[in-house]
C-alpha positions, 0 to 999 in steps of 0.5 A: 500500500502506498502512503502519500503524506503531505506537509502543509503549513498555512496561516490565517491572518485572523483580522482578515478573517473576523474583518466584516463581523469586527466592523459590523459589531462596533458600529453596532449593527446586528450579526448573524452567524450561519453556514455549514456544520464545522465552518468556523462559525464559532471560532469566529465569534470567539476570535472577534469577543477576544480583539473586542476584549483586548480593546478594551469593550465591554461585552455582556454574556 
């Protein structure tokens, strides 16, 4: 049997990628969240609570 490995290595600039949701969110608009099962769309939001943390808004749960 062969075996075929690959070794890829990739970055995602995490502000490119949380970019439009960020904007949306502090001009106050309404997000919604949608897409495929396992799309990232929690890591997103999760990525976008931790830059709005670090800058310092308050956010409520």
């Amino acid at each position: 049997m062969n075996e075929v490995r690959r070794h890829s290595v990739y970055f995602v600039d995490q502000m490119e990628a949380i970019g439009p949701l960020y904007d949306m969110i502090q001009k106050g608009e309404f997000v919604a969240s949608y897409g495929a099962r396992a799309s990232g769309k929690s890591t997103r939001v999760d990525q976008a609570m931790f830059e709005l943390e670090r800058r310092v808004y308050l956010l409520k749960e």
